[in-house]
BAFI-3210 file (N, C-alpha, C; in Angstrom, 3 decimals, decimal comma, padded with zeros to 6 digits):
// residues 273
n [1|2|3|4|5|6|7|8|9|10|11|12|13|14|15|16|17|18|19|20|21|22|23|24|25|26|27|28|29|30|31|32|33|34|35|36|37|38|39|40|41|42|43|44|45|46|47|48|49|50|51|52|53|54|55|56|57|58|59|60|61|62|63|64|65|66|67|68|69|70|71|72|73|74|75|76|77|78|79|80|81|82|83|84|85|86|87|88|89|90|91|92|93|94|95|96|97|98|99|100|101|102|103|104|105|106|107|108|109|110|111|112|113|114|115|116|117|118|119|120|121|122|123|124|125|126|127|128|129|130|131|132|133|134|135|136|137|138|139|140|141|142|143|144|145|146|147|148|149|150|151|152|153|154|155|156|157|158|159|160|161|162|163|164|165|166|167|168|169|170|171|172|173|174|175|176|177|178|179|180|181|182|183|184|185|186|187|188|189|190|191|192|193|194|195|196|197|198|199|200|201|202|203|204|205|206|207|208|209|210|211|212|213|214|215|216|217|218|219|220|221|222|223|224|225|226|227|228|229|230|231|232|233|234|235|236|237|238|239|240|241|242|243|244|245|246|247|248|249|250|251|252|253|254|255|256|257|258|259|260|261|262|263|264|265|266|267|268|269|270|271|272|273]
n.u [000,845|001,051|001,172|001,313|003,458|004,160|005,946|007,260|007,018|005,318|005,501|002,634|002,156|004,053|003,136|002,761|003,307|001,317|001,602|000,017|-000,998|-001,848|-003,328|-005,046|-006,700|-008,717|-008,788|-009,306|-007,897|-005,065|-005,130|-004,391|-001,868|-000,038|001,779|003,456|006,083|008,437|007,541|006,296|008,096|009,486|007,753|007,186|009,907|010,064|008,572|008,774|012,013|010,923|009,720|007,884|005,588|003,960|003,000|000,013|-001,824|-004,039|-006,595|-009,273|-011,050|-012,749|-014,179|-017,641|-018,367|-017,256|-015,780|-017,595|-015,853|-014,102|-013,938|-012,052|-010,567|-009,366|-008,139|-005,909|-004,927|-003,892|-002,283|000,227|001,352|001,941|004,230|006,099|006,342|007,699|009,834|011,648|011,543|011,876|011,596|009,492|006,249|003,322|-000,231|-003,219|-006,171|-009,083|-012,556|-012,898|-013,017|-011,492|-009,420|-008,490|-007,173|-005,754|-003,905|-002,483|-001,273|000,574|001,987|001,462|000,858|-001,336|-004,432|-006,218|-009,878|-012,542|-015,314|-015,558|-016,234|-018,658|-019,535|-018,293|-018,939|-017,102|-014,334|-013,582|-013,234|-011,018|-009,213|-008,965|-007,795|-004,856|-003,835|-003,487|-002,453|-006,034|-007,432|-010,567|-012,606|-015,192|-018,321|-021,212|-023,538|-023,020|-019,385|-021,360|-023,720|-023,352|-023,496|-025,926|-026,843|-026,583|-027,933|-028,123|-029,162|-027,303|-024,360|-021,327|-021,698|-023,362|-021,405|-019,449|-020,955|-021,250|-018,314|-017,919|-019,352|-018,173|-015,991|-016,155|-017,029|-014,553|-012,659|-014,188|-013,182|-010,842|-009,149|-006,585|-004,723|-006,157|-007,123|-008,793|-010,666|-012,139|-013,473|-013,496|-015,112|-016,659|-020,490|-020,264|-021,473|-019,558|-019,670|-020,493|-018,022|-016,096|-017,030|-016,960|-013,802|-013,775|-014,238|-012,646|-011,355|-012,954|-012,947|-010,841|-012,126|-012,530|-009,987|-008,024|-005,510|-006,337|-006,459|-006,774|-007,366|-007,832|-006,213|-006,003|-008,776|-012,318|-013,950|-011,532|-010,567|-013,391|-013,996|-012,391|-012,734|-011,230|-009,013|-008,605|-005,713|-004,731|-004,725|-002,746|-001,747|-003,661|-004,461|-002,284|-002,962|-004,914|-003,890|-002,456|-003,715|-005,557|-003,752|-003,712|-005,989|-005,461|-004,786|-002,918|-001,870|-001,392|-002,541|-001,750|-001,290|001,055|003,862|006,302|005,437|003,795|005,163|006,848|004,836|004,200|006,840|007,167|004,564|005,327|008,035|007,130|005,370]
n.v [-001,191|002,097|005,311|008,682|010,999|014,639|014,226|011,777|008,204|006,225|003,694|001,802|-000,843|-001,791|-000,367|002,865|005,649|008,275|011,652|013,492|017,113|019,556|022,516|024,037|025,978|023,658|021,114|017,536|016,209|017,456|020,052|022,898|023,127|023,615|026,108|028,137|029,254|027,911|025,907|024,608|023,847|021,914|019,871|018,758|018,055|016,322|014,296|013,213|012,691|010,436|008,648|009,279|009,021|011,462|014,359|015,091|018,263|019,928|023,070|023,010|022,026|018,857|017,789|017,008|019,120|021,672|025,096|027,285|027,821|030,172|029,859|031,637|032,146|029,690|029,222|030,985|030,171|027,780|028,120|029,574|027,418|025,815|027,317|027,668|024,958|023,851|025,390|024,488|021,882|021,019|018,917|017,611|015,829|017,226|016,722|017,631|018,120|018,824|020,018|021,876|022,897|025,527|026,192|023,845|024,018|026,593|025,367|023,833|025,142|026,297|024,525|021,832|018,607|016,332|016,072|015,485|015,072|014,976|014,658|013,464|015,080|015,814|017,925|020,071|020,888|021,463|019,726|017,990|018,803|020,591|018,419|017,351|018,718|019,706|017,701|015,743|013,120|012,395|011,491|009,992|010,220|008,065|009,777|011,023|013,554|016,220|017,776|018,714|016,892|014,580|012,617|011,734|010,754|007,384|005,523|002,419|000,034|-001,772|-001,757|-001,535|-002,533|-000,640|001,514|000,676|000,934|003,496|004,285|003,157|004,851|007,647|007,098|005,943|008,552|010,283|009,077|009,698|012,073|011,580|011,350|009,825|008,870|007,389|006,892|005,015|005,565|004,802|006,437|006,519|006,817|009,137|009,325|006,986|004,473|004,195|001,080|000,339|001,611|-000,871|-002,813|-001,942|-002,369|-004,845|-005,898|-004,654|-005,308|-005,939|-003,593|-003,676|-004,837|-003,172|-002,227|-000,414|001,939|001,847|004,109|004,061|005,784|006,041|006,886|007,735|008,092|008,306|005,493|004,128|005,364|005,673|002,541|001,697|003,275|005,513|007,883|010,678|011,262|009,024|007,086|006,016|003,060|001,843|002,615|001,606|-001,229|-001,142|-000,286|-002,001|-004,279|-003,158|-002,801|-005,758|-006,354|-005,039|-002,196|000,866|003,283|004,411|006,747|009,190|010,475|009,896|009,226|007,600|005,169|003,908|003,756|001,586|-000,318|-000,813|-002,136|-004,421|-005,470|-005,946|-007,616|-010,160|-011,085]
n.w [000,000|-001,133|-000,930|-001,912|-000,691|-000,984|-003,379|-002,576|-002,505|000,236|002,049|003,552|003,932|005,929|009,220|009,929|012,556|013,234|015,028|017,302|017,072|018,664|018,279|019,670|022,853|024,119|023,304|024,100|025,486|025,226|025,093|025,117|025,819|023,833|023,771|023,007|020,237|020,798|022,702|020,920|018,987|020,247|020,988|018,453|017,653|019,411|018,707|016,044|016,493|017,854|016,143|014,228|011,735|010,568|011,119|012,930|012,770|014,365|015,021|016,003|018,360|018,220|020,366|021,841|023,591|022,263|021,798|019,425|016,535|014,221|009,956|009,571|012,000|012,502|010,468|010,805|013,597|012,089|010,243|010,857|012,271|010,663|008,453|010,582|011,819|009,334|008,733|010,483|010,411|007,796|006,276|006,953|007,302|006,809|008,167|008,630|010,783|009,680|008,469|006,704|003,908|002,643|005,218|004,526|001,887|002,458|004,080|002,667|000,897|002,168|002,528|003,819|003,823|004,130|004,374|006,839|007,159|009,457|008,676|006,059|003,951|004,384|005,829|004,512|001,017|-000,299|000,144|-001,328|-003,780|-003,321|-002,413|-004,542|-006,077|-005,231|-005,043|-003,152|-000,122|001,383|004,184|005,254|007,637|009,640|010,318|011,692|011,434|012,930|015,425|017,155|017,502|017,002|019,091|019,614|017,576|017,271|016,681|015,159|012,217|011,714|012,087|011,117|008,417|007,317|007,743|006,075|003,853|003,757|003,666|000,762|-000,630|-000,549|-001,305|-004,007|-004,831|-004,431|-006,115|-008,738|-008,963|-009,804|-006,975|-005,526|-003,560|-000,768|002,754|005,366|007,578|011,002|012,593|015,903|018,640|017,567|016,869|017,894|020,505|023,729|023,816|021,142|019,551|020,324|019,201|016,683|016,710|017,131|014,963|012,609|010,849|008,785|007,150|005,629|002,858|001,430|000,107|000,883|002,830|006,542|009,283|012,899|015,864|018,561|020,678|024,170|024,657|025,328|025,655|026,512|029,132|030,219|030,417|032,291|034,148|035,215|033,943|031,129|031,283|032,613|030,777|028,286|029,413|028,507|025,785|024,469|024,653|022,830|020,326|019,581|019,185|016,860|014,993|014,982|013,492|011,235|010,644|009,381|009,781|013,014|014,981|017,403|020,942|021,454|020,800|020,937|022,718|020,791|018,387|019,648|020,455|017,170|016,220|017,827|016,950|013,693|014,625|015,889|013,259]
ca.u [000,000|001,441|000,512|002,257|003,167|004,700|006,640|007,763|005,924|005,467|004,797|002,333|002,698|004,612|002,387|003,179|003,012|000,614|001,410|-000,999|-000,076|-003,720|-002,936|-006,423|-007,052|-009,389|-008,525|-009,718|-006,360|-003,573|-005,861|-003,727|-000,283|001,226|001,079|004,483|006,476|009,707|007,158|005,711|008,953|010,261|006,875|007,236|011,019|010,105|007,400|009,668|012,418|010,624|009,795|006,453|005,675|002,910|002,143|-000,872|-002,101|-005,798|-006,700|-010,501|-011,033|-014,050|-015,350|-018,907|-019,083|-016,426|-016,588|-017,224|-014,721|-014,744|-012,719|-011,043|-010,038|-008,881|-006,866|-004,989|-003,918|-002,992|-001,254|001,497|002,241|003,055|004,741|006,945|007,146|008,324|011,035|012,449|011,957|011,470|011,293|008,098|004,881|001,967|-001,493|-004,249|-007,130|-010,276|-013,774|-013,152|-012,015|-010,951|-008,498|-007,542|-006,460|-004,354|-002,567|-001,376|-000,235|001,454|003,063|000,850|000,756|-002,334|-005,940|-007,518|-011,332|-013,537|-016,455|-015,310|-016,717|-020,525|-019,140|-018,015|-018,804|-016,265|-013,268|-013,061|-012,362|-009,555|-008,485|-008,393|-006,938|-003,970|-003,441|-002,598|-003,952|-007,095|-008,125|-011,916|-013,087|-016,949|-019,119|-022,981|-024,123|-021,253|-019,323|-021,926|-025,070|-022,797|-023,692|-027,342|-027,077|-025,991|-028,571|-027,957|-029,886|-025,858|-023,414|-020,195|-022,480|-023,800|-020,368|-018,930|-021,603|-020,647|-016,833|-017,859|-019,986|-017,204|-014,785|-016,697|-016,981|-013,173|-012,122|-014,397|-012,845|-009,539|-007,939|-005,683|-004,538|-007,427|-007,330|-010,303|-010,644|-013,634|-013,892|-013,714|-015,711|-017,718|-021,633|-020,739|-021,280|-018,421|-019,741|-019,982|-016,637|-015,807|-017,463|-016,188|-012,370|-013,810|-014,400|-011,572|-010,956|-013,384|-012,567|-009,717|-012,479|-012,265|-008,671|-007,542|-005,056|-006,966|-005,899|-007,321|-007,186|-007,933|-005,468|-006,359|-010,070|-013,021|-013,811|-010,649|-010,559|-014,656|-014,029|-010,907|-012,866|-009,936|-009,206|-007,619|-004,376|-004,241|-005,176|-001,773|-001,774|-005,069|-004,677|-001,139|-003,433|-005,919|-003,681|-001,955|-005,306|-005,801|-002,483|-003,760|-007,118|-004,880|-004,687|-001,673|-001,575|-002,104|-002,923|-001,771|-000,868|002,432|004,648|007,408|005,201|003,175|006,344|007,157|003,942|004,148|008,111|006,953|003,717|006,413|008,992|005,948|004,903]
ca.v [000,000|003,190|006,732|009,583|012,820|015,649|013,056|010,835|007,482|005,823|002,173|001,846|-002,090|-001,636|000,295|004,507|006,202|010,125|012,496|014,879|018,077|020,034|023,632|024,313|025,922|023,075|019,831|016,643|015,453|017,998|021,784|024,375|022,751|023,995|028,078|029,565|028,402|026,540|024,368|023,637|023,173|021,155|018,633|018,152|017,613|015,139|013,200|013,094|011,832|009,081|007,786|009,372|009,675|012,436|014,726|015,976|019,543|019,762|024,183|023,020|021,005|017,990|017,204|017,653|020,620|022,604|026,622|027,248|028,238|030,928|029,842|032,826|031,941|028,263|029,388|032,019|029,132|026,594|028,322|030,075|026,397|024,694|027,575|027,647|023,456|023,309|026,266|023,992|020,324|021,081|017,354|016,544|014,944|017,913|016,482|018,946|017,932|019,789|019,796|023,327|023,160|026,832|025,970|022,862|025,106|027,277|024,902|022,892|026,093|026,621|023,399|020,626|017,170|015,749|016,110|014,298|015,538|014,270|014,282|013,360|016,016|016,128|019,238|021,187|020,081|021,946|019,736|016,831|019,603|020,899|017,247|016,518|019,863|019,534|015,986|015,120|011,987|012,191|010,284|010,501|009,649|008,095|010,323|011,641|014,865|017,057|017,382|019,246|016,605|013,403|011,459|011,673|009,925|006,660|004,558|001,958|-001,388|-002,527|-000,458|-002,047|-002,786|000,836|002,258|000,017|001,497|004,825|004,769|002,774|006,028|008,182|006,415|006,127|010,341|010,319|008,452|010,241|013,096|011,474|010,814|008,868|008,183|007,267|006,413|005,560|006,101|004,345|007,217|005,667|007,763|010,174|009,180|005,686|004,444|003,033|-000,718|000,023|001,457|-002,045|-003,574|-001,395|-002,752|-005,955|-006,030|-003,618|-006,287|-005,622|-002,518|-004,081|-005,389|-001,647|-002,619|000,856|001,750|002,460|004,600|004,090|006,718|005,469|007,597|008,199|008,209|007,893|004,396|003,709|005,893|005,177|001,393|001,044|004,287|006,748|009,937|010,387|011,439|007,834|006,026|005,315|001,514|001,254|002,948|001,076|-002,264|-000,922|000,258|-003,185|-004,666|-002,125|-003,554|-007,314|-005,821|-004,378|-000,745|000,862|004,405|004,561|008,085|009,105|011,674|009,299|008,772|006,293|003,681|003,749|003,051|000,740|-001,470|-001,349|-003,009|-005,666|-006,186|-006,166|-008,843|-011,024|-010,951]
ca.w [000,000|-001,241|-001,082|-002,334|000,217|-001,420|-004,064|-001,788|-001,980|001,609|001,629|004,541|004,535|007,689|009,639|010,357|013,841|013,360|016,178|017,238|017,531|019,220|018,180|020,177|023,718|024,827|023,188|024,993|026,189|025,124|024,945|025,621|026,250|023,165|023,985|021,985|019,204|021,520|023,265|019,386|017,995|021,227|020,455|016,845|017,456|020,479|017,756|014,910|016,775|018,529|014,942|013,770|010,235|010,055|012,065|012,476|013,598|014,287|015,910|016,289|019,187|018,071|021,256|021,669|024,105|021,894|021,315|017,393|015,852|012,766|009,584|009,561|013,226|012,508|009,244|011,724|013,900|012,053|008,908|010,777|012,781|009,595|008,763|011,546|011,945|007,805|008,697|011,217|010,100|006,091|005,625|008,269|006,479|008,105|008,585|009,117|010,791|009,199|008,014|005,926|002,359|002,880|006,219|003,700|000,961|002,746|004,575|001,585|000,328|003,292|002,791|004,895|002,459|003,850|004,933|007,839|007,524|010,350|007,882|004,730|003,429|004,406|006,441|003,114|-000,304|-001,347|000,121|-002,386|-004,973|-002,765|-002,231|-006,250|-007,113|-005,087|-005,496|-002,118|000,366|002,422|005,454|005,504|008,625|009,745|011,403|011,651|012,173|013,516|016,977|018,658|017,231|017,045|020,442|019,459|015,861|017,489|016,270|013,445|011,778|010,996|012,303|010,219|007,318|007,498|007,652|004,659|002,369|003,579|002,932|-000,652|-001,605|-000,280|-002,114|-005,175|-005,366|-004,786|-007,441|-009,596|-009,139|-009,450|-005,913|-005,563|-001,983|000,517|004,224|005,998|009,446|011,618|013,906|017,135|019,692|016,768|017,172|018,574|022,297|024,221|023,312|019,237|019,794|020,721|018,346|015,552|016,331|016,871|013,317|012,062|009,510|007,774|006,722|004,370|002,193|000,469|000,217|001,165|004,435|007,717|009,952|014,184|016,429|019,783|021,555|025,341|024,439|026,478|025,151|027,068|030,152|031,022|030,660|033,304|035,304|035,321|033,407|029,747|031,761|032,676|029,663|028,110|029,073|027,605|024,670|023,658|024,164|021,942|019,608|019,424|019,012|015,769|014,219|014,257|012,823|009,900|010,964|009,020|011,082|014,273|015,198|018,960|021,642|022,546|019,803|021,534|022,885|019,691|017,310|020,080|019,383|015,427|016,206|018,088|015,975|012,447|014,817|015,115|011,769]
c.u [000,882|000,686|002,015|001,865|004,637|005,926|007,420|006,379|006,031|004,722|004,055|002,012|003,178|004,046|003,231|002,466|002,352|001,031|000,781|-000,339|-001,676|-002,917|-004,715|-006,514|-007,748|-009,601|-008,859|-008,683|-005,182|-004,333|-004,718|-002,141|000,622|001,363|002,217|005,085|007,957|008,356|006,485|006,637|009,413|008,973|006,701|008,450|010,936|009,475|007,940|011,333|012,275|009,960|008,190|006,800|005,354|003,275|001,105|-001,705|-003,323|-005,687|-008,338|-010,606|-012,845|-015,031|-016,470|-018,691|-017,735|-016,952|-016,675|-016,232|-014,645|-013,718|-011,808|-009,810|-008,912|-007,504|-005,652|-004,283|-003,079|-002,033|000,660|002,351|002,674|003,860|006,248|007,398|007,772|009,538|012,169|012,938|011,173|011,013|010,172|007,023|004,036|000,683|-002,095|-005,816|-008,022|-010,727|-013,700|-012,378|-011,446|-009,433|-007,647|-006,488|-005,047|-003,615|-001,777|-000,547|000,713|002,754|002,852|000,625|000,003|-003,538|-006,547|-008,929|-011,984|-014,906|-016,891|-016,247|-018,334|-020,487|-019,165|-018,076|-017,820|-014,617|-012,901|-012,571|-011,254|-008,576|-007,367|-008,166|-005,871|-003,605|-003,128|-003,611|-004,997|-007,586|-009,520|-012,331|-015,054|-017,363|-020,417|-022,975|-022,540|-020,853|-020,055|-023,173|-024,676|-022,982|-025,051|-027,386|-026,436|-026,647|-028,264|-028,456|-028,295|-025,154|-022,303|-020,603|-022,730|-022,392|-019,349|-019,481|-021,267|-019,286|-017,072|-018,329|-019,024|-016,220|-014,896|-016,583|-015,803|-012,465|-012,574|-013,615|-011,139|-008,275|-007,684|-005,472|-005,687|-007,347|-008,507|-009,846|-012,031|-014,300|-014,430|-014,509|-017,267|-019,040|-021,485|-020,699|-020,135|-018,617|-019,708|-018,655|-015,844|-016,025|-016,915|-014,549|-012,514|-013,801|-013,534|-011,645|-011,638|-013,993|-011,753|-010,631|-012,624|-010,846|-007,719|-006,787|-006,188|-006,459|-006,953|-006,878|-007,987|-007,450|-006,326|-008,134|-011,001|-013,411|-012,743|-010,817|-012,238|-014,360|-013,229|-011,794|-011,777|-010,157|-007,850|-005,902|-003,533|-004,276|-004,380|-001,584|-002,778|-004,952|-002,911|-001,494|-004,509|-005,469|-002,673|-002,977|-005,260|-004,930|-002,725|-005,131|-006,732|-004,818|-003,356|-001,012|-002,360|-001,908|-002,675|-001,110|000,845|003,076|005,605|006,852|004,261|003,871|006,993|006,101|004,050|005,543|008,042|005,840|004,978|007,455|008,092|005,651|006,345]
c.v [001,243|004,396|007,827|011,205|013,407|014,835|012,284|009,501|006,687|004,913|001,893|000,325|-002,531|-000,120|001,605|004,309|007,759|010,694|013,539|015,832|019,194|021,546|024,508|024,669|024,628|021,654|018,822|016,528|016,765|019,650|022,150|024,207|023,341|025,495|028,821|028,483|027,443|025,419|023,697|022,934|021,946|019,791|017,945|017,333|016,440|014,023|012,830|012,470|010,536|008,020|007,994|009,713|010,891|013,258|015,752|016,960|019,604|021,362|023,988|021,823|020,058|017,486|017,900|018,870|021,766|023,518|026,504|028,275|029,244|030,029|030,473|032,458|030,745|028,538|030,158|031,253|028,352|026,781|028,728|028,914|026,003|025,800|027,319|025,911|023,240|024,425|025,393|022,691|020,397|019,890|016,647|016,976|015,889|017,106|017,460|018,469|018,955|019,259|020,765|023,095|024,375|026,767|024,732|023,207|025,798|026,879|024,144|024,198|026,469|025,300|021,647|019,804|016,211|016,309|015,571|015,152|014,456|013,427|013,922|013,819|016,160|017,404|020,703|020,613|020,177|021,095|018,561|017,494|020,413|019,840|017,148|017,558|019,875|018,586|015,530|014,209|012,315|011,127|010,905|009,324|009,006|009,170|010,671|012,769|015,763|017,108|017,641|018,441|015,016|012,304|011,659|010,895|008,683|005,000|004,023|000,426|-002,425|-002,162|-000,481|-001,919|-001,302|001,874|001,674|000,712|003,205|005,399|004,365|004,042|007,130|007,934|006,807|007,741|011,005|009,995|009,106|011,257|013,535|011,443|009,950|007,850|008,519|006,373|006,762|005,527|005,814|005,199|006,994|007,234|008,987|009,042|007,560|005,372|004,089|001,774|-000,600|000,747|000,238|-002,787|-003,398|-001,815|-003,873|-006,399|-004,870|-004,536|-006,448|-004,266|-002,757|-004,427|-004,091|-001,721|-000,810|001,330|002,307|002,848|004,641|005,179|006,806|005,928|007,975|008,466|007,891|006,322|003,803|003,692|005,519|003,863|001,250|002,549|004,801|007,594|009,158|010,171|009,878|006,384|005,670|004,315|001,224|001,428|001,961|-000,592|-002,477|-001,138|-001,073|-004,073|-004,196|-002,727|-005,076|-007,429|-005,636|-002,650|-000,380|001,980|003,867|006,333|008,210|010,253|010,923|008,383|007,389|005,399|003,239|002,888|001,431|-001,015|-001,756|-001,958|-004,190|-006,279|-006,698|-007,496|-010,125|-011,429|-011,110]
c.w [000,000|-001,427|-000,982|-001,651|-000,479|-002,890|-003,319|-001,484|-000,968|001,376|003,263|004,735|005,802|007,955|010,150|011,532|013,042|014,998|015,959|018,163|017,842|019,610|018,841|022,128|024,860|023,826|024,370|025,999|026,401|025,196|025,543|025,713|025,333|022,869|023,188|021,045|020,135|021,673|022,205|018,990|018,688|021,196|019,764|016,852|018,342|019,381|016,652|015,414|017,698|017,629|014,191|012,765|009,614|011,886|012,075|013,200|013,523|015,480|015,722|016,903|018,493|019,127|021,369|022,293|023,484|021,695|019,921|017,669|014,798|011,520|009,435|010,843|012,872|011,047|010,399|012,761|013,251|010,847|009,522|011,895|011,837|008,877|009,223|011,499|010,577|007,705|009,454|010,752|008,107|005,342|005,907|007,534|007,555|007,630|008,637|009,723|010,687|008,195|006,900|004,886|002,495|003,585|004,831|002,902|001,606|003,388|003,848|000,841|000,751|003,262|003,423|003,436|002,685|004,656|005,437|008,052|008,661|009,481|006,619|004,087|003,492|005,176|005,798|002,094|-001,017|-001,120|-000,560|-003,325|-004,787|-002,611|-004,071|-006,808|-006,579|-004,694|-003,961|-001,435|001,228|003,021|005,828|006,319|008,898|010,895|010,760|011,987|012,405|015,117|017,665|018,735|017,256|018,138|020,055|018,333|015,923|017,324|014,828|013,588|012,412|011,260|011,009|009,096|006,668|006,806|006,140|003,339|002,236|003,398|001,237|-001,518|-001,694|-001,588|-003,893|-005,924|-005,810|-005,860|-008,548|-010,111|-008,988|-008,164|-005,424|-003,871|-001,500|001,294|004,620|007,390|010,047|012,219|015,167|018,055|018,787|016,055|016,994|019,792|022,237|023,784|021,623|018,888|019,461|019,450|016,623|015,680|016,895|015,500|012,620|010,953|008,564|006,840|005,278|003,150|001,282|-000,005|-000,061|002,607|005,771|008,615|011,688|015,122|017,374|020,745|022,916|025,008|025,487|026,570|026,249|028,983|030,914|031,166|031,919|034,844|035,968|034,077|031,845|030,135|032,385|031,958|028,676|027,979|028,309|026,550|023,769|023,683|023,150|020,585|018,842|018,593|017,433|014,998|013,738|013,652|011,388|009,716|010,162|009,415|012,089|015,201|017,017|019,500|021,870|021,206|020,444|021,897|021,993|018,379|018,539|019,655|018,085|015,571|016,540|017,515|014,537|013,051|014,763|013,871|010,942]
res [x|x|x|x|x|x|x|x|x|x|x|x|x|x|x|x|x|x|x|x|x|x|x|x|x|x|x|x|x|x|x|x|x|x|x|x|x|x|x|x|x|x|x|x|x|x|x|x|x|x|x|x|x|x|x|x|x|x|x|x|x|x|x|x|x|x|x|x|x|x|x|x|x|x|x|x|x|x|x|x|x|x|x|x|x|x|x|x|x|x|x|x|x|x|x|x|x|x|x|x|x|x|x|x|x|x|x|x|x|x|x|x|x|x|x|x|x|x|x|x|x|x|x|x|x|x|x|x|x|x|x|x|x|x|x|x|x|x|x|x|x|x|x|x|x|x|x|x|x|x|x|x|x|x|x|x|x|x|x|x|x|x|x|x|x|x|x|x|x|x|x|x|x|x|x|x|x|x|x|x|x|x|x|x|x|x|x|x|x|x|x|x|x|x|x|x|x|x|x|x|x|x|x|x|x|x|x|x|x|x|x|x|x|x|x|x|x|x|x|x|x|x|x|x|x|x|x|x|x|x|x|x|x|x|x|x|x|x|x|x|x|x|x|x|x|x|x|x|x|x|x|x|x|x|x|x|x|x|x|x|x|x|x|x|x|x|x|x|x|x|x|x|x]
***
């Protein structure tokens, strides 16, 4: 499985580490931590040398009770991080998480070489034609409704079934419109309980039947932290058995706040194997 960032094609066969980089006041886990450009650059440089491939900057926090955001606002964060992280590490693969073809735009101009949308595009119509005008990959994630309507739209006949037909239509639009690389993404936590959580990376595997990479993103989640009854701040072990889990599913990112014991799992999944 290859996909092509910035001409460089990356064989995701052996599974990539994503670090998140939460350029956002009030992020679930990380809000606010990254306040000037040292403690940015001193994060990126920690995530990039502990062996991450991507990393990816998301300045609109998704959890349900988030503030809105303007796009004006969200461009004004997250343009002058990549920026600043492609002055320092010129070589590092940016991510962008966003719903806004607009924010999309100007961060590939800026330099960012992929697009994690939450809503593969039911958000903005307009960001498949930002995808397939500057050629680069998108990870279109599942979700319903949006963050602030998403725990209410949690009813389904099929869940898996459900979600299969909705990456195939996805998919289908993509291709039309010529793109190339596509990661899906289950969206662990966006409008499913804790148990279809479960159930959704009980059945990860059949995801592959699109035969496209999947990317999990399980990181410190509630999913995690409600099951064991403790806090995200202690959901680390959980999330590096999850994320293990995700790997013998066929996951080929694994999306996370904790770069080092992330690349640590995909080493000992790859000696296995």
């Amino acid at each position: 499985m290859l996909i092509n960032c910035k001409g460089k094609l990356l064989d995701l066969s052996i599974p990539k580490v994503m670090g998140i980089l939460n350029v956002t006041p009030n992020s679930f886990f990380d809000g606010g931590k990254y306040k000037n450009e040292a403690e940015i650059i001193s994060q990126v440089e920690k995530m990039l040398s502990e062996g991450a491939t991507f990393i990816d900057i998301g300045a609109y926090s998704s959890k349900p009770s988030a503030e809105f955001v303007t796009e004006q606002e969200e461009i004004e964060r997250i343009v002058p991080v990549v920026e600043l992280i492609l002055k320092h590490f010129p070589e590092a693969l940016l991510s962008i998480d966003t719903f806004r073809a607009e924010v999309a735009k100007a961060s590939l101009e800026s330099g960012a070489a992929i697009i994690n949308d939450i809503a593969a595009g039911e958000l903005d119509d307009k960001m498949f034609d930002v995808i397939a005008k500057y050629n680069v990959p998108y990870i279109m994630m599942h979700m319903r409704g949006n963050p602030q309507t998403m725990q209410s739209l949690t009813q389904y006949e099929d869940m898996v079934k459900e979600m299969l037909f909705y990456f195939s239509e996805k998919v289908k639009r993509a291709r039309s419109l010529g793109i190339n690389d596509i990661i899906l993404d289950p969206g662990f936590g966006f409008a499913k309980t804790t148990d279809q959580n479960y159930e959704v990376l009980q059945k990860m595997e059949l995801f592959n039947l699109l035969e496209l990479p999947v990317l999990a993103g399980v990181s410190r989640k509630s999913m995690i932290y409600k099951t064991l009854n403790n806090t995200a701040e202690e959901a680390l072990n959980g999330t590096t058995v999850l994320n293990t889990i995700a790997l013998t599913k066929g996951a080929k990112i694994l999306r996370v706040h904790d770069v080092k014991e992330a690349v640590e799992c995909v080493t000992l999944f790859n000696k296995m194997n």
